[in-house]
C-alpha positions as CSV (number, residue, x, y, z in Angstrom):
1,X,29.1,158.9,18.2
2,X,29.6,161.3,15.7
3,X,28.5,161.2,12.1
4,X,31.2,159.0,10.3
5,X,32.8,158.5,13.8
6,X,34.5,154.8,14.2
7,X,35.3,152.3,16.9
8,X,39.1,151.0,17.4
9,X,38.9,147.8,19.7
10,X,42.0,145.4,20.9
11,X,41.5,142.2,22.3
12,X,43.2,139.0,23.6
13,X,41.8,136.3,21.7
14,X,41.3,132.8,22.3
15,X,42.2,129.9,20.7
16,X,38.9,128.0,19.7
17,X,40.1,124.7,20.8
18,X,40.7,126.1,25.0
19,X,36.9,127.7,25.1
20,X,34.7,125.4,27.0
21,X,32.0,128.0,27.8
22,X,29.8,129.5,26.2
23,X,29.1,127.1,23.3
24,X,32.6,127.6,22.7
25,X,33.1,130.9,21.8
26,X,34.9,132.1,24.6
27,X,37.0,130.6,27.7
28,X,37.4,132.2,31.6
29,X,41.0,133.2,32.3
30,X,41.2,133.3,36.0
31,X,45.2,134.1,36.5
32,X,44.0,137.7,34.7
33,X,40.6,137.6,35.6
34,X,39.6,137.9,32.0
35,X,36.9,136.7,29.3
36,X,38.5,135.8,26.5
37,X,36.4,135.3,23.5
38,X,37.2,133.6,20.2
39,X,37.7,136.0,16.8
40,X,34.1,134.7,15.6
41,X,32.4,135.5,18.5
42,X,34.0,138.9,18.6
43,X,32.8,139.3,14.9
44,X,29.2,138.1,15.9
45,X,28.6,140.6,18.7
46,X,29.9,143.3,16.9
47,X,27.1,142.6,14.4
48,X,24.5,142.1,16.9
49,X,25.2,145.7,18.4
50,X,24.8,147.5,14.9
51,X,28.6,147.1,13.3
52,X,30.1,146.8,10.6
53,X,34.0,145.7,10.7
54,X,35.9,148.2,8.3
55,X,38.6,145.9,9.0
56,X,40.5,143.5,11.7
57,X,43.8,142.3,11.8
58,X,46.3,140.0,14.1
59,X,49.0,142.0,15.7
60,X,52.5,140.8,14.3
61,X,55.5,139.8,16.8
62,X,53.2,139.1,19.5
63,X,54.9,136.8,22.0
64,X,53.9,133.4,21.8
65,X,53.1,132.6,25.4
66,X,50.5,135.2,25.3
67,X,47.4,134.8,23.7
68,X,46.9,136.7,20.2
69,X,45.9,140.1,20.1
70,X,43.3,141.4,17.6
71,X,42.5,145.0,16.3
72,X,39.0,146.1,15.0
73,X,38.2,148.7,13.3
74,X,33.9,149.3,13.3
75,X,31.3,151.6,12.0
76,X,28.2,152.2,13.0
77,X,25.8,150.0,9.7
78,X,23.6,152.3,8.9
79,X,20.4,151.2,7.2
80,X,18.8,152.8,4.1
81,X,15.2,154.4,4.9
């Protein structure tokens, strides 16, 4: 990545009352053959891989039969040496 480069991600996210694995942070859709992992968790592995989240929002008129869609926006944390 380049130096003040940043990360755009989109994701389905799941309801945390349907995930039943993973300590409940995310649940197995097997119609789309798809992980589907809870906003926290999301939050928590962007973390753990060195992120920051500039800033994350729910897309609007989203159908409501489908599960919500999130954008992130991440930069790299960079710690002061």
């Amino acid at each position: 990545m380049y130096l003040g480069g940043l990360v755009v991600v989109k994701e389905n996210t799941a309801p945390p009352k349907k995930c039943r694995e993973g300590r409940g942070n995310y649940m197995l859709d097997a119609e789309n053959a798809a992980v589907l992992r809870t906003h926290a968790h999301h939050m928590a592995l962007f973390r753990r891989a060195g992120y920051r989240v500039v800033k994350s929002t729910r897309q609007a008129d989203f159908p409501s039969d489908i599960y919500p869609v999130r954008m992130y926006l991440l930069a790299p944390r960079v710690s002061a040496t």
